[in-house]
N, C-alpha and C positions, 0 to 999 in steps of 0.2 A: 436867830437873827432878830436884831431888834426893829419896830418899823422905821421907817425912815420919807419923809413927807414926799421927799425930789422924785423919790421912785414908786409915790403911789397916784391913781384913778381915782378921782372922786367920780364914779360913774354913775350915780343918782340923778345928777341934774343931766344926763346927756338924754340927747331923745334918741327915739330909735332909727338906724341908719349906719351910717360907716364915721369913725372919727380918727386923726390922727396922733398919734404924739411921739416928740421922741427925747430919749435920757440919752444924758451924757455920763461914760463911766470913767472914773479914771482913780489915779491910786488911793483919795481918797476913801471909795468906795469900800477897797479891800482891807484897808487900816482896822479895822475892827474884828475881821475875819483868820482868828487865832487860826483856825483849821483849812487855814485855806495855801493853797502851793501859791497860787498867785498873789504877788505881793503891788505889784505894779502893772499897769496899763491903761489905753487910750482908747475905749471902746465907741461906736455908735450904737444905738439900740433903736429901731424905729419899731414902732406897736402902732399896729391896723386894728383896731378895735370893730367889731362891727354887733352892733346893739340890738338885738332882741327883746320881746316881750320875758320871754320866763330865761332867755341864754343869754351870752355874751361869746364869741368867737375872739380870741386874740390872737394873731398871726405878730410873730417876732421874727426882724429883719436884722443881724447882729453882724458886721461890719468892725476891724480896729486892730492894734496890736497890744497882746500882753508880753512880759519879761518871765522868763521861763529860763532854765538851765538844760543846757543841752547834754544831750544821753550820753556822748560821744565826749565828749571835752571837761564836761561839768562846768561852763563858764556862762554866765548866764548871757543871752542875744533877744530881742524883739522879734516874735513869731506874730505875722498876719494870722486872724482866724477868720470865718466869717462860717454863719449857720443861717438857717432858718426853722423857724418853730411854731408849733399849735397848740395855743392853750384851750379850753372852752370849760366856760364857768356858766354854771348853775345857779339860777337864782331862785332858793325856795321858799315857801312859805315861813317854812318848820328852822328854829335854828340846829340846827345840822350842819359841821363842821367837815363833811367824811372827805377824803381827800383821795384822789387815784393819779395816777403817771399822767393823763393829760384832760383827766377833769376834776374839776374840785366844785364842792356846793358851798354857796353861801346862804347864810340865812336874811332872812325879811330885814332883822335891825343893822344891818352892814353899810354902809353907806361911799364907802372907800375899797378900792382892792390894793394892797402893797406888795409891789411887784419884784422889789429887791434879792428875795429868796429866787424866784425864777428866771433872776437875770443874772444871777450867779451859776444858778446852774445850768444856763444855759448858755453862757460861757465858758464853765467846765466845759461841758459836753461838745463845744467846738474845738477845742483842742486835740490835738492828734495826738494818736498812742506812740507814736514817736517823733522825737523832740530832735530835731539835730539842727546844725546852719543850714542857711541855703548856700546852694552850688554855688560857685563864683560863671564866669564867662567860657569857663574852658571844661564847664562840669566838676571839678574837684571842691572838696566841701571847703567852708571857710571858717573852719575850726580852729582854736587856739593851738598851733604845733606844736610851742612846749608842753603844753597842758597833756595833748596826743603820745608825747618820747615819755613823759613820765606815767600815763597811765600804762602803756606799752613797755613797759619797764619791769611794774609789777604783775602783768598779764602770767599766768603757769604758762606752760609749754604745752599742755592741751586748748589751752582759751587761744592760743595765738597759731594753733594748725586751722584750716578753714575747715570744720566739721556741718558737716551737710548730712543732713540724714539721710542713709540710702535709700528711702524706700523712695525720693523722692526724684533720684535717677531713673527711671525709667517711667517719667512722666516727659522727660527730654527727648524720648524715644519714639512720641506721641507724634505723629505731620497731620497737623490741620490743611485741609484743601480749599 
């Protein structure tokens, strides 16, 4: 991913203390993003920076809707996401690049953090592993219905029985008190 100014820190000149800021993400963003599901969205991103001597703590507050294809229908709808996140960056002497799940080091000559890779993926990562409409008023999904008669169409005769694993009847058998 390449940098991009909107979605970086120039955390040099901040003193040390708590600072705020917040990106706006929207289709723009993902336009560049060949490998990306998401093509469209309306994201908030607020970042709590809070500034140490040798750290930086970043707490991401992600708020918005992306455009997504639902499981069920394959049509694509506006899914709300929202997450919260912890980054915390290293600031070291040595230029040393080494990078882990929720820390990374920088080196002395850095002057900028660019934060577009981790606000990608942490909109990934707010998205749910299933993707379907929301219920309407009465509970029922508000899925495209022709889209539902033709996928149900070509459903086998095994996909369209409601197969349930047995082992997991006799977890029904279970009375919590």
């Amino acid at each position: 991913m390449q940098t991009r100014k909107e979605y970086s820190i120039q955390f040099v000149s901040l003193g040390l203390g708590e600072h705020k800021f917040e990106f706006t993400v929207t289709d723009k963003f993902f336009e560049n993003l060949d490998y990306s599901e998401i093509k469209q969205g309306n994201i908030l991103v607020k970042v709590n920076l809070i500034r140490q001597s040798q750290m930086m703590i970043l707490e991401f507050d992600i708020t918005g809707t992306v455009n997504v294809l639902c499981d069920l229908c394959a049509t694509e709808f506006d899914m709300p996401i929202s997450g919260t996140y912890k980054l915390i960056v290293k600031l070291s002497g040595d230029d040393i690049n080494d990078k882990d799940d929720d820390i990374i080091i920088v080196g002395a000559q850095e002057h900028q953090l660019d934060l577009s890779q981790y606000i990608y993926e942490y909109v990934s990562l707010s998205l749910p592993i299933k993707r379907i409409h929301p219920l309407d008023a009465k509970g029922k999904p508000t899925c495209n219905k022709e889209m539902l008669k033709k996928v149900q169409k070509f459903l086998t005769k095994e996909e369209k029985k409601d197969t349930t694993d047995p082992r997991w009847n006799d977890l029904k058998n279970i009375k919590l008190n």
